[in-house]
C-alpha positions as CSV (number, residue, x, y, z in Angstrom):
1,X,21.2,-17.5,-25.7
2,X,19.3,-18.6,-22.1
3,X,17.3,-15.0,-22.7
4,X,16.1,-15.3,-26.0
5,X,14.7,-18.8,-25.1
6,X,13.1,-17.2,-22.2
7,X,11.7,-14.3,-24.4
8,X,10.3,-16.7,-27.5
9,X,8.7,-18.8,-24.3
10,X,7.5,-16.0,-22.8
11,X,6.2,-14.4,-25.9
12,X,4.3,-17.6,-26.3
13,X,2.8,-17.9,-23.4
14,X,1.7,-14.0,-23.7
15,X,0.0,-15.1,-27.0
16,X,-1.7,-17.6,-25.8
17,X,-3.2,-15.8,-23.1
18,X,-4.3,-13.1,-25.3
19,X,-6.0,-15.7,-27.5
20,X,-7.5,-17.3,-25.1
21,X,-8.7,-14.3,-23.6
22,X,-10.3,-12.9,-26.6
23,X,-11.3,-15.6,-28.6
24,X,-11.3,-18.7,-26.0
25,X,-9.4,-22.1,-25.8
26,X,-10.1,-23.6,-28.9
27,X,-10.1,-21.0,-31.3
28,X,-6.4,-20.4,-30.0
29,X,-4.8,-22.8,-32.5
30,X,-0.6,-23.5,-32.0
31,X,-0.6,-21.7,-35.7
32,X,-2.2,-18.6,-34.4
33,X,0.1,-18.9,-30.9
34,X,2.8,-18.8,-32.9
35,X,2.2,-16.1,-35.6
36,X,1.0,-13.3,-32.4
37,X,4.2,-14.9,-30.5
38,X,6.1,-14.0,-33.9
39,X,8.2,-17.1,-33.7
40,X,7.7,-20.1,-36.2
41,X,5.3,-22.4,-35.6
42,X,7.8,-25.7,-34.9
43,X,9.3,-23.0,-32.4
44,X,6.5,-23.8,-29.9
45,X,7.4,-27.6,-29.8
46,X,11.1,-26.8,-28.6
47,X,9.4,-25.4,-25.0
48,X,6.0,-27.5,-24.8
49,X,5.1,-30.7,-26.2
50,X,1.5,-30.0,-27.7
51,X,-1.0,-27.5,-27.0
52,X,-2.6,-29.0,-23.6
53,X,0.9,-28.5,-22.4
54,X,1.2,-25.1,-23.7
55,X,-2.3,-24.4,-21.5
56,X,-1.1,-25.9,-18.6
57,X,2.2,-24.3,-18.2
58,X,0.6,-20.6,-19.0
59,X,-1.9,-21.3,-16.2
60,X,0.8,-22.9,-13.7
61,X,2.6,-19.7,-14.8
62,X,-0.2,-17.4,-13.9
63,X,-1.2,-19.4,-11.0
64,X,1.7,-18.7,-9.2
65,X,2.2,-15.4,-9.5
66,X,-1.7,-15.0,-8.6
67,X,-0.5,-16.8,-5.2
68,X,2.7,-14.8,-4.8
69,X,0.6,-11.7,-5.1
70,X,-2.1,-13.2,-2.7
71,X,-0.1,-14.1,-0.1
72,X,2.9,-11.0,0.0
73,X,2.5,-9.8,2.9
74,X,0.2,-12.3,4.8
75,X,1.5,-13.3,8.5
76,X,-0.1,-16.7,9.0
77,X,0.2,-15.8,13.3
78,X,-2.5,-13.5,12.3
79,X,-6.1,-14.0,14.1
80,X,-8.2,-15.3,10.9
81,X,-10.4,-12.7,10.5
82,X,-7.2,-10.3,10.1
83,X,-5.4,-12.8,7.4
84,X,-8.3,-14.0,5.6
85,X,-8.7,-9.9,5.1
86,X,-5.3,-9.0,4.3
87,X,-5.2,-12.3,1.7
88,X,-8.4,-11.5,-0.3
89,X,-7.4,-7.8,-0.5
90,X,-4.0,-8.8,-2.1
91,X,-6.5,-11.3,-4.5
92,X,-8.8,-8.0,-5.1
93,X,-5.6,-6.0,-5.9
94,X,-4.4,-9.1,-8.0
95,X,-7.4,-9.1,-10.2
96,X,-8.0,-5.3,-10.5
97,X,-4.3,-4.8,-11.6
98,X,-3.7,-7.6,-13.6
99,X,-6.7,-7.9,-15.6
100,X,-5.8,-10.4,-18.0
101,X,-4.6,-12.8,-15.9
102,X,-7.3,-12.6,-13.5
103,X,-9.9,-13.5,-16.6
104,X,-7.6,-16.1,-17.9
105,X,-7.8,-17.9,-14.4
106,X,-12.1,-17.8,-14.1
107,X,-11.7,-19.4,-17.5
108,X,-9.6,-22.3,-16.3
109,X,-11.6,-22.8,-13.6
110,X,-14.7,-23.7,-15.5
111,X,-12.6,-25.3,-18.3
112,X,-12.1,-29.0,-18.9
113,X,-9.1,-27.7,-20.9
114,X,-6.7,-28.0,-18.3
115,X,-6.0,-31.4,-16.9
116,X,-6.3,-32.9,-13.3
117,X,-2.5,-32.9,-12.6
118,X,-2.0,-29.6,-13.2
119,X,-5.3,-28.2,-11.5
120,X,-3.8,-30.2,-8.5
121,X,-0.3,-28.3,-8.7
122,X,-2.5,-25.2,-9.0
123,X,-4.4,-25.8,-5.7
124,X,-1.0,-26.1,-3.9
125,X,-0.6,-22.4,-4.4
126,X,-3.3,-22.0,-2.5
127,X,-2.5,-23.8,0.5
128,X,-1.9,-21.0,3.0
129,X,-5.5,-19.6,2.0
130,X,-6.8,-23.7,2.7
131,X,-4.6,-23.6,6.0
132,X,-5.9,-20.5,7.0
133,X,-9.6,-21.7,6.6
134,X,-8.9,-25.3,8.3
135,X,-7.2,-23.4,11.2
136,X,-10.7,-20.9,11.1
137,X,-12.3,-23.8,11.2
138,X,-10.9,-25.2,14.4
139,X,-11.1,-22.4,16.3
140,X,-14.6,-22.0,15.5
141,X,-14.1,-18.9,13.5
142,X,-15.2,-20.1,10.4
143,X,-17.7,-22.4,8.7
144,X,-17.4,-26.1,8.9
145,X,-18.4,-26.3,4.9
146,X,-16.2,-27.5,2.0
147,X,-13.1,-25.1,0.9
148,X,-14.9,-25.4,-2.4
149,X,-18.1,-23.9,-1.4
150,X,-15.5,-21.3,1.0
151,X,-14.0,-20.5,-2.6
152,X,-16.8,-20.4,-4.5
153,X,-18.4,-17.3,-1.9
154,X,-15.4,-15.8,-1.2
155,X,-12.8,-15.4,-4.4
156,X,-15.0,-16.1,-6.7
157,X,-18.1,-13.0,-6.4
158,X,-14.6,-10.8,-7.0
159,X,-14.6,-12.2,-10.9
160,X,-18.0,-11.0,-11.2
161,X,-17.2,-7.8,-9.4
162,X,-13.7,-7.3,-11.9
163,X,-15.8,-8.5,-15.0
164,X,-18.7,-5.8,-14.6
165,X,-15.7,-3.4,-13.6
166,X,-14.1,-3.9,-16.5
167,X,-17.1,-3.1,-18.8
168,X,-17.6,-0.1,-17.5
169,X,-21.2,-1.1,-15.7
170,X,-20.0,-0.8,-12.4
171,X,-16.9,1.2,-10.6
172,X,-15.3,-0.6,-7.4
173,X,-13.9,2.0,-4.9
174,X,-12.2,1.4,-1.8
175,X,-15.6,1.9,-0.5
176,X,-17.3,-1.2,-2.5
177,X,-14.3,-3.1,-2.0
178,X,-14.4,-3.2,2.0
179,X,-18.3,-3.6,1.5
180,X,-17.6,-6.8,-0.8
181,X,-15.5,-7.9,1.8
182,X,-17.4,-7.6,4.6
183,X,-20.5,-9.0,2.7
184,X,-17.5,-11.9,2.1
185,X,-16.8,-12.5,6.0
186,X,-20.1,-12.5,6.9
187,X,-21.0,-15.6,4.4
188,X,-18.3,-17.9,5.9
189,X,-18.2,-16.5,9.4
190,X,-19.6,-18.9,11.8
């Protein structure tokens, strides 16, 4: 019984993100969700309370398994320049293999959809990327500027990079990707 809960939740959390996706947050009504999910529409309320619930989880959802990509095989005893290398390769990777997800993240970022609590329990995925740039920041590695303005130049040129990838106006190669990195270091490096 446990699996087909988890597979009419997952199914709707799948639907929603191709929804969202494709024809943004609020033309991704719970009657839509539902028929995509192919589960009845009062289905959705036995696993989420309303649909700013529904958004939340699926981006908690995403959020962590964005992190758990990001930070697989980062050693925080690293020297900074080495982590901070290692984690926005794994982010690159992240984003170029898992397409979907990655767009359904740059929308949440710029989205009043999802709410302050949850973009708070979002940022704590990202706290060994944060540590990271404090410690940086100590030993005079990195910038002393705001982790948003670190963010901002570092993770997210690599949504424009995926978006204009994905349309087929520009190809990233190994090549372009340890060139966008580079051009990446060189913005926060102190």
């Amino acid at each position: 019984m446990k699996e087909k809960i988890t597979d009419k939740k997952s199914a709707l959390l799948e639907a929603t993100l191709y929804l969202v996706n494709n024809k943004g947050f609020h033309d991704a009504p719970m009657a839509k969700i539902a028929k995509l999910a192919k589960v009845a529409p009062a289905t959705i309320y036995l696993y989420f309370e309303n649909k700013q619930d529904l958004i939340n989880q699926l981006y908690l959802t995403v959020k962590a398994n964005f992190s758990q990509h990001a930070f697989a095989d980062y050693d925080p005893q690293k020297p900074v320049k080495k982590g901070f290398e290692a984690i926005w390769h794994n982010i690159a990777s992240y984003k170029l293999n898992h397409l979907d997800e990655a767009m359904f993240l740059s929308q949440c970022d710029i989205t009043p959809m999802i709410d302050q609590k949850s973009k708070q329990q979002g940022l704590l995925h990202l706290q060994p990327l944060l540590d990271l740039w404090t410690r940086g920041q100590q030993e005079g590695v990195i910038k002393d500027i705001s982790p948003y303005l670190l963010y901002a130049y570092t993770v997210h040129p690599l949504s424009f990079l995926i978006s204009v990838h994905q349309k087929g106006d520009f190809e990233i190669t190994s090549t372009q990707l340890e060139e966008a990195f580079n051009l990446t270091w060189d913005g926060i490096k102190k």
